[in-house]
mmCIF file of the N, C-alpha and C atoms, coordinates in Angstrom:
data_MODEL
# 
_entry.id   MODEL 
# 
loop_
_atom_site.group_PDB 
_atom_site.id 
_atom_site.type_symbol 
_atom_site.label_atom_id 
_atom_site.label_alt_id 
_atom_site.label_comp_id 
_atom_site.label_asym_id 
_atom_site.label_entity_id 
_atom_site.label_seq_id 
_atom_site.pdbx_PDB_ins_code 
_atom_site.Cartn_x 
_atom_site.Cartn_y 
_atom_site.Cartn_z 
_atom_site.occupancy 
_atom_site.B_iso_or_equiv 
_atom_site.pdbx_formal_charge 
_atom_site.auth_seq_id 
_atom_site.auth_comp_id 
_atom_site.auth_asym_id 
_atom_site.auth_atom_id 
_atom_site.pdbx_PDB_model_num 
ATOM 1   N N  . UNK A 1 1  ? 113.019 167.572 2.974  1.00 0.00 ? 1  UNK A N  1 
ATOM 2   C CA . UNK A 1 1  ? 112.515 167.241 1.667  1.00 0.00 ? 1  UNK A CA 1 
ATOM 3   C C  . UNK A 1 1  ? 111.003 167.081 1.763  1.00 0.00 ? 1  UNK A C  1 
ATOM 4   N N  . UNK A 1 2  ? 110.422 167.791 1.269  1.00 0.00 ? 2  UNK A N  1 
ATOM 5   C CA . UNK A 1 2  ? 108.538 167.620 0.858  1.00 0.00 ? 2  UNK A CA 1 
ATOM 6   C C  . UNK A 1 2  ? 108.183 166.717 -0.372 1.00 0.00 ? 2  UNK A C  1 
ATOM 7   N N  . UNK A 1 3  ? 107.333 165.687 0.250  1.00 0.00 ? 3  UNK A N  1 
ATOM 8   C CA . UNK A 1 3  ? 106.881 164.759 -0.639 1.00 0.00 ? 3  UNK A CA 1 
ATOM 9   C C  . UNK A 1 3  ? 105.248 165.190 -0.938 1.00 0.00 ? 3  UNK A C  1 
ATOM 10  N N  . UNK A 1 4  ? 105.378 165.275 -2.090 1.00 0.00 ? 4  UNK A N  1 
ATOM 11  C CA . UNK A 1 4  ? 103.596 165.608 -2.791 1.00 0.00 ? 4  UNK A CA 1 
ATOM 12  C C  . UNK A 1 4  ? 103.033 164.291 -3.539 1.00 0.00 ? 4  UNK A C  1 
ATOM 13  N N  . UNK A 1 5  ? 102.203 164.022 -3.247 1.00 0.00 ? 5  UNK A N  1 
ATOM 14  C CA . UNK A 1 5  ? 101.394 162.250 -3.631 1.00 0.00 ? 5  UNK A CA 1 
ATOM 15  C C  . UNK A 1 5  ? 100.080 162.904 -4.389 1.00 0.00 ? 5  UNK A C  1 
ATOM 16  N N  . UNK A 1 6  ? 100.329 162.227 -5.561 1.00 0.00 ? 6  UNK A N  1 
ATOM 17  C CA . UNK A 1 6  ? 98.970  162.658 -6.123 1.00 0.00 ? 6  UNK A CA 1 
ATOM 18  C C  . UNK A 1 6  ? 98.117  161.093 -6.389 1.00 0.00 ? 6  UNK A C  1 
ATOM 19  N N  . UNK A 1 7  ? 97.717  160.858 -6.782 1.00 0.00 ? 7  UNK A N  1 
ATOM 20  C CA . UNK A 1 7  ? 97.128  159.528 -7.264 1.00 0.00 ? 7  UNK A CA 1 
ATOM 21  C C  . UNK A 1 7  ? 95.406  159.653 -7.375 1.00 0.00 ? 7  UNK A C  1 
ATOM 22  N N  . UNK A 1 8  ? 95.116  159.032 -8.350 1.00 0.00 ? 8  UNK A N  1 
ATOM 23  C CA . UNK A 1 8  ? 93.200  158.892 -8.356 1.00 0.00 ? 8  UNK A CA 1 
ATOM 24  C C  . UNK A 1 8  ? 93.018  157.219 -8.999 1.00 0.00 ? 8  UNK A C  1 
ATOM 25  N N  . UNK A 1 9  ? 92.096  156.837 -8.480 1.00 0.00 ? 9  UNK A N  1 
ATOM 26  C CA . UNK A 1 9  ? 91.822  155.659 -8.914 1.00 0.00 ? 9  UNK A CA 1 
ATOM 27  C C  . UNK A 1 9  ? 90.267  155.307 -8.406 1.00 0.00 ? 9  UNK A C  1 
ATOM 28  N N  . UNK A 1 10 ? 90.015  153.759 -8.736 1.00 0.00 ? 10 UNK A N  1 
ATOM 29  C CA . UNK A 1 10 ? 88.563  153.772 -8.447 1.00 0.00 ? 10 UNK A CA 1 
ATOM 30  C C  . UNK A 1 10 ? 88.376  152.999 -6.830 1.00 0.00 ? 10 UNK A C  1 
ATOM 31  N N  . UNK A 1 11 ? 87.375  153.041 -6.296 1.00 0.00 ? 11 UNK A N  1 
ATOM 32  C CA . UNK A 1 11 ? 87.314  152.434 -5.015 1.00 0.00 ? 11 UNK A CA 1 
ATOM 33  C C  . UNK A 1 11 ? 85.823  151.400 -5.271 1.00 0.00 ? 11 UNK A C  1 
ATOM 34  N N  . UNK A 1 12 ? 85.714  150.416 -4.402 1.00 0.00 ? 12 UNK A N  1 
ATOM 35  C CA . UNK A 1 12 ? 84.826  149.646 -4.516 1.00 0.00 ? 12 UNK A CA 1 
ATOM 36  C C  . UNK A 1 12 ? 83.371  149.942 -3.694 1.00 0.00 ? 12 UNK A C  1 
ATOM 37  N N  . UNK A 1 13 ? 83.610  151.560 -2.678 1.00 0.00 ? 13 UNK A N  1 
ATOM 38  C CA . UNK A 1 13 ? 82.745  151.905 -2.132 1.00 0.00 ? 13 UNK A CA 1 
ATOM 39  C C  . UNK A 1 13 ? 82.343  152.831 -2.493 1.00 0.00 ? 13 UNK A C  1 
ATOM 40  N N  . UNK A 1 14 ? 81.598  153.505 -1.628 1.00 0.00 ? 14 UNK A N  1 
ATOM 41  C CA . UNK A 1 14 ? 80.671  155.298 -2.158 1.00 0.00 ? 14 UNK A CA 1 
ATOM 42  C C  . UNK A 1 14 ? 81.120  156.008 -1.735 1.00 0.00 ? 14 UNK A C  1 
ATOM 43  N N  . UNK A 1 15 ? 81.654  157.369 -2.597 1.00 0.00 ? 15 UNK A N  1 
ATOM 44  C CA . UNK A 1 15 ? 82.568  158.414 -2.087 1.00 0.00 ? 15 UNK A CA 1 
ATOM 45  C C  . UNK A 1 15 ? 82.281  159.020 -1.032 1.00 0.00 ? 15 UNK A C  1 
ATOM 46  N N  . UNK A 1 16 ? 80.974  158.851 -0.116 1.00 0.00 ? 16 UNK A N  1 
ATOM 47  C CA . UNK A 1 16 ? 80.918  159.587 1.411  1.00 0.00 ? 16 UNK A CA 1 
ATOM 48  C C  . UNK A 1 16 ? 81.554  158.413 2.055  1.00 0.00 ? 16 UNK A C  1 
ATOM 49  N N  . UNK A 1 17 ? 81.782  157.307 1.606  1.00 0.00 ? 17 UNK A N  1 
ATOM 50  C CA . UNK A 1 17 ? 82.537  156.243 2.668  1.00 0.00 ? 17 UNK A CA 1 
ATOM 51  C C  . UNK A 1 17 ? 84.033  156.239 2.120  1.00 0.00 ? 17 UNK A C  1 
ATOM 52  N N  . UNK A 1 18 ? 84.477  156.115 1.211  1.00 0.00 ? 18 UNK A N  1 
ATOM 53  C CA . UNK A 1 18 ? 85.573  156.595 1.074  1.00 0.00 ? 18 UNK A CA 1 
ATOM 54  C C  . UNK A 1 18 ? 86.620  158.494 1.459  1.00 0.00 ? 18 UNK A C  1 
ATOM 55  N N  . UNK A 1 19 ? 85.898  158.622 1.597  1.00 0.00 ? 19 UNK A N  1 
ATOM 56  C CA . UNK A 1 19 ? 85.926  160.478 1.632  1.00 0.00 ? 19 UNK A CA 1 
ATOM 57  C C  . UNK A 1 19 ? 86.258  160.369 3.396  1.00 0.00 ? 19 UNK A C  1 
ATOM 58  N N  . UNK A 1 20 ? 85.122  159.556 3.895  1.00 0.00 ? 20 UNK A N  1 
ATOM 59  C CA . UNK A 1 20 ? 85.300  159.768 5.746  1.00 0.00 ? 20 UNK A CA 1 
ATOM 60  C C  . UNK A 1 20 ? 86.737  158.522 6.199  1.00 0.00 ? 20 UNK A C  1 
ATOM 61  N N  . UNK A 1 21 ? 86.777  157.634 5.371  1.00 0.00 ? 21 UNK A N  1 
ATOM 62  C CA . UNK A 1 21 ? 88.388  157.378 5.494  1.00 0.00 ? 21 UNK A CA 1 
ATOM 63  C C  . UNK A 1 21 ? 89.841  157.963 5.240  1.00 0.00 ? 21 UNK A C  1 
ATOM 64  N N  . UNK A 1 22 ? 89.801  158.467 4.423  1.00 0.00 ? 22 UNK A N  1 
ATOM 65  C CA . UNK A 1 22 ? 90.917  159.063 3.778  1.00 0.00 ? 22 UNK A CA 1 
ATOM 66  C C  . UNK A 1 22 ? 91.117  160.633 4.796  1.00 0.00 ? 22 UNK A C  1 
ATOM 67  N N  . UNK A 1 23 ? 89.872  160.917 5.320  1.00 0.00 ? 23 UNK A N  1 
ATOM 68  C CA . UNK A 1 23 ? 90.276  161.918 6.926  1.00 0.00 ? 23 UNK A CA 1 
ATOM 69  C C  . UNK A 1 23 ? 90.791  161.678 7.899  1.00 0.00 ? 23 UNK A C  1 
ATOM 70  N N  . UNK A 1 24 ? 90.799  159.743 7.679  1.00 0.00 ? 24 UNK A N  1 
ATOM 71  C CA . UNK A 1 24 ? 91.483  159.482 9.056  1.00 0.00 ? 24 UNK A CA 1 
ATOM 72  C C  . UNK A 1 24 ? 92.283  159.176 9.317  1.00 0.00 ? 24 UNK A C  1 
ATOM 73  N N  . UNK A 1 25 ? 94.135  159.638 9.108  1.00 0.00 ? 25 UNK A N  1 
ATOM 74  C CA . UNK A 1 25 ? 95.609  159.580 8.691  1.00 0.00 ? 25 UNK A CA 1 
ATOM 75  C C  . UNK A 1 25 ? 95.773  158.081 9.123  1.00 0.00 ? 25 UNK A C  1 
ATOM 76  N N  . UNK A 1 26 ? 95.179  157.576 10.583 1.00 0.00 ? 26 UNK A N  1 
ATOM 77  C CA . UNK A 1 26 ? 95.512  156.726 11.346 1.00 0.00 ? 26 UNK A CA 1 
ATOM 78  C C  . UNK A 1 26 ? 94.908  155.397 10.647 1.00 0.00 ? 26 UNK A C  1 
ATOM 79  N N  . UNK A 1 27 ? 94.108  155.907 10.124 1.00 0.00 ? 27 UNK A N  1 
ATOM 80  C CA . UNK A 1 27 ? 93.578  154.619 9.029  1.00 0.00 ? 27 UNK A CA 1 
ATOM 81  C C  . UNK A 1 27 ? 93.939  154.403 8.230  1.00 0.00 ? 27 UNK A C  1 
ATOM 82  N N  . UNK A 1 28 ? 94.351  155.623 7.344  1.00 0.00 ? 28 UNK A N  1 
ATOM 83  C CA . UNK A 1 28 ? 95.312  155.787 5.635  1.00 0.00 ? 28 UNK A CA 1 
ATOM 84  C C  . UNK A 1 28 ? 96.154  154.791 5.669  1.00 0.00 ? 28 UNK A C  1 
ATOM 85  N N  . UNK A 1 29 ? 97.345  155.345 7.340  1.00 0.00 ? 29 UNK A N  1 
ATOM 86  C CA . UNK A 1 29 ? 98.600  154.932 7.650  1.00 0.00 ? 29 UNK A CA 1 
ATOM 87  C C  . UNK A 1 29 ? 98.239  153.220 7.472  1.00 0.00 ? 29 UNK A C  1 
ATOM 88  N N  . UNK A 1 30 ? 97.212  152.593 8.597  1.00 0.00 ? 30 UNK A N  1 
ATOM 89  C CA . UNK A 1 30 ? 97.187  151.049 8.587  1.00 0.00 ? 30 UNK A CA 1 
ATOM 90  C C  . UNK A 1 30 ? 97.287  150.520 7.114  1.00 0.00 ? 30 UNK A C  1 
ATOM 91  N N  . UNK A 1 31 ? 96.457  151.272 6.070  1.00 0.00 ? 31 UNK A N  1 
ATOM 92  C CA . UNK A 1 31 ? 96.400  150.717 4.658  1.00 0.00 ? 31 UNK A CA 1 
ATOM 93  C C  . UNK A 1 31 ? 98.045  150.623 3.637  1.00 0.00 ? 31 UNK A C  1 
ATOM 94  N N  . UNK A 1 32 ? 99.085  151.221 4.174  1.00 0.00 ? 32 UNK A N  1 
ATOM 95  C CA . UNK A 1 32 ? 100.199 151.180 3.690  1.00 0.00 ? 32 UNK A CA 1 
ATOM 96  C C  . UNK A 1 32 ? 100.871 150.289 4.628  1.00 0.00 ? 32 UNK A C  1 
ATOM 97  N N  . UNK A 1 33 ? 101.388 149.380 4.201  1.00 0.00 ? 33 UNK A N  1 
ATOM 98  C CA . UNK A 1 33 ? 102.700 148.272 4.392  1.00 0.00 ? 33 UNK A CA 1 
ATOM 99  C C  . UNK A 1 33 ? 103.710 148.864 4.679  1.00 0.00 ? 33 UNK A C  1 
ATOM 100 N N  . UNK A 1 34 ? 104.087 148.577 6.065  1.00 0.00 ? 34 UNK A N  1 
ATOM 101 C CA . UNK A 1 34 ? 105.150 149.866 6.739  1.00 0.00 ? 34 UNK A CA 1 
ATOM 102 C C  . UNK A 1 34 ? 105.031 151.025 7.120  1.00 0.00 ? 34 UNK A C  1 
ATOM 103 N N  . UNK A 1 35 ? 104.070 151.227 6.833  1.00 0.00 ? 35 UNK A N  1 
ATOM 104 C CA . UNK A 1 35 ? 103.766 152.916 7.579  1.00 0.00 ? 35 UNK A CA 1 
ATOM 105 C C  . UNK A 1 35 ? 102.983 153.034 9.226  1.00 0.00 ? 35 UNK A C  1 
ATOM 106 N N  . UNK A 1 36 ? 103.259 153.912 9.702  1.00 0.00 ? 36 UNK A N  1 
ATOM 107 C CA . UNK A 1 36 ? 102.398 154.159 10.903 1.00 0.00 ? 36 UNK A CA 1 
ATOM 108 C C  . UNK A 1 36 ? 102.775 155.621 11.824 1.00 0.00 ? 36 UNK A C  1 
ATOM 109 N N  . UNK A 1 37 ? 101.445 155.735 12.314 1.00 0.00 ? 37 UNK A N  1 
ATOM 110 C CA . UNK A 1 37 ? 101.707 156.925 12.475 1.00 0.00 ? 37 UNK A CA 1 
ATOM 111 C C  . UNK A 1 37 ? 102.303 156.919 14.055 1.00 0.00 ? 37 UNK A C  1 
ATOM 112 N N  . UNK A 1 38 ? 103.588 157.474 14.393 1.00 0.00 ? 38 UNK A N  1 
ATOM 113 C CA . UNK A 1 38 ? 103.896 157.380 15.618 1.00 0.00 ? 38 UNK A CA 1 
ATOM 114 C C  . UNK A 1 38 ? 103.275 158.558 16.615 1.00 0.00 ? 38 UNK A C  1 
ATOM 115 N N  . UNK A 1 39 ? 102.788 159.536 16.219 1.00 0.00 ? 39 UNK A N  1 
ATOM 116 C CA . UNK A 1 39 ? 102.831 160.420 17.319 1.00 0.00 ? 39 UNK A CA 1 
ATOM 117 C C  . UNK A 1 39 ? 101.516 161.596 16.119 1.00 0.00 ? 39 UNK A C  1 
ATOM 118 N N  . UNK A 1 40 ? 100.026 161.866 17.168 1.00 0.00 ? 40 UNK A N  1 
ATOM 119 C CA . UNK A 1 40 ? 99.349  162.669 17.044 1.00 0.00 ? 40 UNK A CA 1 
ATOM 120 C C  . UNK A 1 40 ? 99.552  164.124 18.018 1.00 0.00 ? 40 UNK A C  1 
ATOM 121 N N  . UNK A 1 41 ? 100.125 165.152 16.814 1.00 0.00 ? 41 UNK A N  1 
ATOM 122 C CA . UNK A 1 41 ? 100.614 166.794 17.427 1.00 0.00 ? 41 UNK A CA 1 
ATOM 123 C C  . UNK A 1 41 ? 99.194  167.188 17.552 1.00 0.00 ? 41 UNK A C  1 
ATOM 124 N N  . UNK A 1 42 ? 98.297  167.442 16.848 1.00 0.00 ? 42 UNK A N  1 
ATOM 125 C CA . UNK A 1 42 ? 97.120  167.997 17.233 1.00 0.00 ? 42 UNK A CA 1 
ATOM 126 C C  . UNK A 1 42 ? 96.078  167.585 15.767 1.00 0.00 ? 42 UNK A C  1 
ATOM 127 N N  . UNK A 1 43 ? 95.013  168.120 15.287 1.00 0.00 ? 43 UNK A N  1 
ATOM 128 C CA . UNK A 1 43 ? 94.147  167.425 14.053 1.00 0.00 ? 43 UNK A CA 1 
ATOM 129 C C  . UNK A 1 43 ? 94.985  167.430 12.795 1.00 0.00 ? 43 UNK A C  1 
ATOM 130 N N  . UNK A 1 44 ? 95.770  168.287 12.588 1.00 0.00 ? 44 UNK A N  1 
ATOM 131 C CA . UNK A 1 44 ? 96.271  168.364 11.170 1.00 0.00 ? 44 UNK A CA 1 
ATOM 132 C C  . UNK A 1 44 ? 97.470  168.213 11.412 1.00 0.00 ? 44 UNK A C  1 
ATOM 133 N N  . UNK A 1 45 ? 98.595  167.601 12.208 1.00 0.00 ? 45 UNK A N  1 
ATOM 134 C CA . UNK A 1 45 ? 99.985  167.477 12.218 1.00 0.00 ? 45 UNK A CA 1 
ATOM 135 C C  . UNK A 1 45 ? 99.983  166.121 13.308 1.00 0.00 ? 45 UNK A C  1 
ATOM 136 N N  . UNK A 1 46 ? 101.098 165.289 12.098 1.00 0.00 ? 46 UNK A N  1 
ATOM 137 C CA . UNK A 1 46 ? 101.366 164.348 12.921 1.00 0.00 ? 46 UNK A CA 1 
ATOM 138 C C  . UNK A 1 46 ? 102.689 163.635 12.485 1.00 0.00 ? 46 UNK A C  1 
ATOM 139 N N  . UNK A 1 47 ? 103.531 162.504 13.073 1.00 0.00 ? 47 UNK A N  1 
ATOM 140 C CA . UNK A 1 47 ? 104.606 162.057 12.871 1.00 0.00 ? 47 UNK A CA 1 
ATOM 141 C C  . UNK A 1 47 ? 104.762 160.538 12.893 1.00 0.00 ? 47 UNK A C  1 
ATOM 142 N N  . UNK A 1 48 ? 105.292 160.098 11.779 1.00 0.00 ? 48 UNK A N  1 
ATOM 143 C CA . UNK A 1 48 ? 105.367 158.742 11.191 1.00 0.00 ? 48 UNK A CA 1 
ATOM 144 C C  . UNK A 1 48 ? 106.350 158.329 10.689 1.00 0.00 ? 48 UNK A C  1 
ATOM 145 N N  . UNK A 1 49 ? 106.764 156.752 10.479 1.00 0.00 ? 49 UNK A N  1 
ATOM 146 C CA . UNK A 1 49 ? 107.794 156.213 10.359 1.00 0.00 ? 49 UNK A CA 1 
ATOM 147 C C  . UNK A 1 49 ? 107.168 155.211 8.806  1.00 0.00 ? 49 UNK A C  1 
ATOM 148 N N  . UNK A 1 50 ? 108.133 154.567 7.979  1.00 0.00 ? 50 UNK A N  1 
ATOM 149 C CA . UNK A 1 50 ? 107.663 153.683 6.752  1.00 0.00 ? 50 UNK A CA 1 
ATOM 150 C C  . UNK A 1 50 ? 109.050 153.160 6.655  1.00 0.00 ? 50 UNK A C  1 
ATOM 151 N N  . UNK A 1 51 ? 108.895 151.713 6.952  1.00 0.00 ? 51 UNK A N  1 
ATOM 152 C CA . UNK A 1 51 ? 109.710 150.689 6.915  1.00 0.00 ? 51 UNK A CA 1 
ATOM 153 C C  . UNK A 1 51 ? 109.547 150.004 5.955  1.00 0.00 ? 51 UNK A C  1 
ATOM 154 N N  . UNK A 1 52 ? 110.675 149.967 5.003  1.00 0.00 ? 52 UNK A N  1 
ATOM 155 C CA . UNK A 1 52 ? 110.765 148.886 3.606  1.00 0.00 ? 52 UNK A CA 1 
ATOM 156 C C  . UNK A 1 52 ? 111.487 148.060 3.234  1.00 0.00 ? 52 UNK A C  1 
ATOM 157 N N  . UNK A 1 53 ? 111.475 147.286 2.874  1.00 0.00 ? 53 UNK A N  1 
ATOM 158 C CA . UNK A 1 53 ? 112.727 145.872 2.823  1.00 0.00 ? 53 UNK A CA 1 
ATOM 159 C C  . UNK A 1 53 ? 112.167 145.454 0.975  1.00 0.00 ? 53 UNK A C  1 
ATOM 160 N N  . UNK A 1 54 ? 112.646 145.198 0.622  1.00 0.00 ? 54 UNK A N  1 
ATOM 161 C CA . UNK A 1 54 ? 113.144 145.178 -0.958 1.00 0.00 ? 54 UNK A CA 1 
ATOM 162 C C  . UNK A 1 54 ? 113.916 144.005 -1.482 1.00 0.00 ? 54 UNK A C  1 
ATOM 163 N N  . UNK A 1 55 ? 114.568 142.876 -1.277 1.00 0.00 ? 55 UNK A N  1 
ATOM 164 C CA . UNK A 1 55 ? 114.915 141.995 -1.009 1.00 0.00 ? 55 UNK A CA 1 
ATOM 165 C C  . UNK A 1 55 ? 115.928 141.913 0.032  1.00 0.00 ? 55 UNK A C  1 
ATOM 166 N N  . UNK A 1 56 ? 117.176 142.281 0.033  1.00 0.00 ? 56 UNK A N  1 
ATOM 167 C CA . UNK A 1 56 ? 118.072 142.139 1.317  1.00 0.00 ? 56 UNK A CA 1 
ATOM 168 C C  . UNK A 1 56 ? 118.197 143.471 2.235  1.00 0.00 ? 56 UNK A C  1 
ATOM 169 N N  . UNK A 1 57 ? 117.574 144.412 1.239  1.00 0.00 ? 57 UNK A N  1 
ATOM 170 C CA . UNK A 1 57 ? 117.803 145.767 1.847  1.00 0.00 ? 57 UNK A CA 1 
ATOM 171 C C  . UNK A 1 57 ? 116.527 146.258 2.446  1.00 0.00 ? 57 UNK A C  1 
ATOM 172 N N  . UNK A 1 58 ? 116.956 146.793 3.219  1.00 0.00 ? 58 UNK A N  1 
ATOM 173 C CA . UNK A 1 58 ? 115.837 147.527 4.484  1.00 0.00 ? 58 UNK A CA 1 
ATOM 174 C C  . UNK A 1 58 ? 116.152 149.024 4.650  1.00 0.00 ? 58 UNK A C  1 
ATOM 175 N N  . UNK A 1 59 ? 115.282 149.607 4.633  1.00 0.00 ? 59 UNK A N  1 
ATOM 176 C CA . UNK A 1 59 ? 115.289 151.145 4.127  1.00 0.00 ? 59 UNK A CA 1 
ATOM 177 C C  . UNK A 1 59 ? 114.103 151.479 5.297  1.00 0.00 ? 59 UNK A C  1 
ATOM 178 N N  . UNK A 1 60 ? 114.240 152.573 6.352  1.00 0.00 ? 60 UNK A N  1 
ATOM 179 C CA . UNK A 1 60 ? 113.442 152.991 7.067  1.00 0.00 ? 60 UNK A CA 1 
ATOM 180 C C  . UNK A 1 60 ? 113.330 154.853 7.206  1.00 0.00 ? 60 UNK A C  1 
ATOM 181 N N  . UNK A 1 61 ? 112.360 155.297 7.279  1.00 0.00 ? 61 UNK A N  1 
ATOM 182 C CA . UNK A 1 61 ? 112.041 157.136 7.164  1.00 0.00 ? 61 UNK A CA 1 
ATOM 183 C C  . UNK A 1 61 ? 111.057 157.121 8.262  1.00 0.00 ? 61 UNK A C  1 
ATOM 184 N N  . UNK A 1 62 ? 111.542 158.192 8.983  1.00 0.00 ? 62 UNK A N  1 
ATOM 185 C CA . UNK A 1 62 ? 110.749 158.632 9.224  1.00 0.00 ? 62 UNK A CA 1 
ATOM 186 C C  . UNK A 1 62 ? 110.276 160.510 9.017  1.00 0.00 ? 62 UNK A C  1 
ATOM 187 N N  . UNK A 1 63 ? 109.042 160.857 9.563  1.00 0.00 ? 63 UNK A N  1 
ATOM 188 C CA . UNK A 1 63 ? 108.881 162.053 8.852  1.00 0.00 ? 63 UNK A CA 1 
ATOM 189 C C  . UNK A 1 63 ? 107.599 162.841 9.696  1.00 0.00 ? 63 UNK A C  1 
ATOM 190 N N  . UNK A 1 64 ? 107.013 164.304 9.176  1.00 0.00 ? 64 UNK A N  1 
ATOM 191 C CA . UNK A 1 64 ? 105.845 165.066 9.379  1.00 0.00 ? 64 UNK A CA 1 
ATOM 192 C C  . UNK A 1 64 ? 104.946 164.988 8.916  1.00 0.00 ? 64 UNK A C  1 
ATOM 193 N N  . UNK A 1 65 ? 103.838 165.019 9.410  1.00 0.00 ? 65 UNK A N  1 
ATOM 194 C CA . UNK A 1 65 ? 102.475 164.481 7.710  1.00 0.00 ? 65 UNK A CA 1 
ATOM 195 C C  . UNK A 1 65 ? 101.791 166.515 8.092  1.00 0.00 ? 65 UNK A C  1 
ATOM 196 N N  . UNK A 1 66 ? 101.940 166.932 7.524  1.00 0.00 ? 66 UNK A N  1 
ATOM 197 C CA . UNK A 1 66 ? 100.858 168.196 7.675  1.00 0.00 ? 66 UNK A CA 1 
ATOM 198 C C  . UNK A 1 66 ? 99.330  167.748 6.849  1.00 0.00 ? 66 UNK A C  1 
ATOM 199 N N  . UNK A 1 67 ? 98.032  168.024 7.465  1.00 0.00 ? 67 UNK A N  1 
ATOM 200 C CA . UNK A 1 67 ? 97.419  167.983 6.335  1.00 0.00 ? 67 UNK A CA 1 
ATOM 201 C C  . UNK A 1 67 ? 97.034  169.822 6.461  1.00 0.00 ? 67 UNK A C  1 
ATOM 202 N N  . UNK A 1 68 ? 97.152  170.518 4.793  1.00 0.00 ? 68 UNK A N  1 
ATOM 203 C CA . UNK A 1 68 ? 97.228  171.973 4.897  1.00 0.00 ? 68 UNK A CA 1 
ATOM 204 C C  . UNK A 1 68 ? 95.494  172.644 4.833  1.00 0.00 ? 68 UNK A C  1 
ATOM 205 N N  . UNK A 1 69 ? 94.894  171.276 4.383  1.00 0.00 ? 69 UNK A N  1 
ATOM 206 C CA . UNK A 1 69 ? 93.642  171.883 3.802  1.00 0.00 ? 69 UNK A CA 1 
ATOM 207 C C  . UNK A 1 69 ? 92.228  170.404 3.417  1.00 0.00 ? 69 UNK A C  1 
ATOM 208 N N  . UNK A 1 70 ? 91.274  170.996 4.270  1.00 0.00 ? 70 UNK A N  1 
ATOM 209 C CA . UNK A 1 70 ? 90.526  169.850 3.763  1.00 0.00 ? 70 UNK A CA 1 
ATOM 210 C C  . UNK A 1 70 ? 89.050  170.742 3.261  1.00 0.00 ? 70 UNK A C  1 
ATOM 211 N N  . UNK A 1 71 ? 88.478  169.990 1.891  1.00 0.00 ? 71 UNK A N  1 
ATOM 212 C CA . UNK A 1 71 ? 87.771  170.801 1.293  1.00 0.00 ? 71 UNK A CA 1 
ATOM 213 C C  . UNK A 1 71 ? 87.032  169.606 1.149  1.00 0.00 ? 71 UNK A C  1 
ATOM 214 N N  . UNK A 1 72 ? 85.551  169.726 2.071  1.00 0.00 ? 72 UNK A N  1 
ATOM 215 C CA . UNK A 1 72 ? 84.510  168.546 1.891  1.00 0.00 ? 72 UNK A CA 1 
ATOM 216 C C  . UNK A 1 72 ? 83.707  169.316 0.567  1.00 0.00 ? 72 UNK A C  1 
ATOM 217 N N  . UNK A 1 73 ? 83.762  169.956 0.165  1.00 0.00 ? 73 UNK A N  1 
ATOM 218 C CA . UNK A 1 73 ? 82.864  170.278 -1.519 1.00 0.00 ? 73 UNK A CA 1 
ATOM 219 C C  . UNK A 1 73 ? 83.542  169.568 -2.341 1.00 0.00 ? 73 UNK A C  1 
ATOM 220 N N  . UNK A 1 74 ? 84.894  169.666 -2.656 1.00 0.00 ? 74 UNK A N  1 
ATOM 221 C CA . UNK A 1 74 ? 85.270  168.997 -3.626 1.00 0.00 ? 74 UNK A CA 1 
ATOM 222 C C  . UNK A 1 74 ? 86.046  168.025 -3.370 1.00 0.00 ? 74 UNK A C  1 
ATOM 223 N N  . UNK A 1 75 ? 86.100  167.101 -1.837 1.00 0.00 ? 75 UNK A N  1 
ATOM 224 C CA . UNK A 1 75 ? 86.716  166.213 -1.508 1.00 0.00 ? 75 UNK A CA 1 
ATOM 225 C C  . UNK A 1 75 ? 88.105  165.932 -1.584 1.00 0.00 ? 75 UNK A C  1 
ATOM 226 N N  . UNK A 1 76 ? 88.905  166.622 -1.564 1.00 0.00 ? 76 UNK A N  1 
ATOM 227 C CA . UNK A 1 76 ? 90.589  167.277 -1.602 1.00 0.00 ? 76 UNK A CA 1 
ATOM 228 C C  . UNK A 1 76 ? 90.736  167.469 0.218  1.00 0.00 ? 76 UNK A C  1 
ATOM 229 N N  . UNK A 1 77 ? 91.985  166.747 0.235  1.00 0.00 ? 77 UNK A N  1 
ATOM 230 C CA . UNK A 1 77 ? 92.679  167.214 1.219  1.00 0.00 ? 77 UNK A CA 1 
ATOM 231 C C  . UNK A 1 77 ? 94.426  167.291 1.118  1.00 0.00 ? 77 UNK A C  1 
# 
């Protein structure tokens, strides 16, 4: 199953400091509650787990992160 995440919102910093985070999966990953990245395949492929608990229930995935494309002009990856 392929998961596509879109989201935009505002950040409290300047988009060259936000822009050089969001390149760094291993950092993304720390910013999500339950996520982490278990295993670096090479720059653009890697493998991660996201652990969730909800009140009694606990729900765990793990998965592939590809990134397919990074475009520093228009800041898309």
């Amino acid at each position: 199953m392929k998961v596509r995440l879109e989201r935009s919102f505002p950040l409290p910093g300047s988009a060259d400091t936000a822009w050089a985070l969001l390149q760094d999966i291993d950092a993304v990953a720390a910013c999500m509650p339950g996520a982490k990245i278990t295993e670096r395949i090479d720059e653009r492929h890697f493998k991660g787990t996201v652990a969730v608990k909800f009140g009694p229930a606990s729900m765990g995935f793990r998965g592939d992160v590809e990134v397919l494309a990074i475009d520093a002009a228009t800041r898309t990856l």
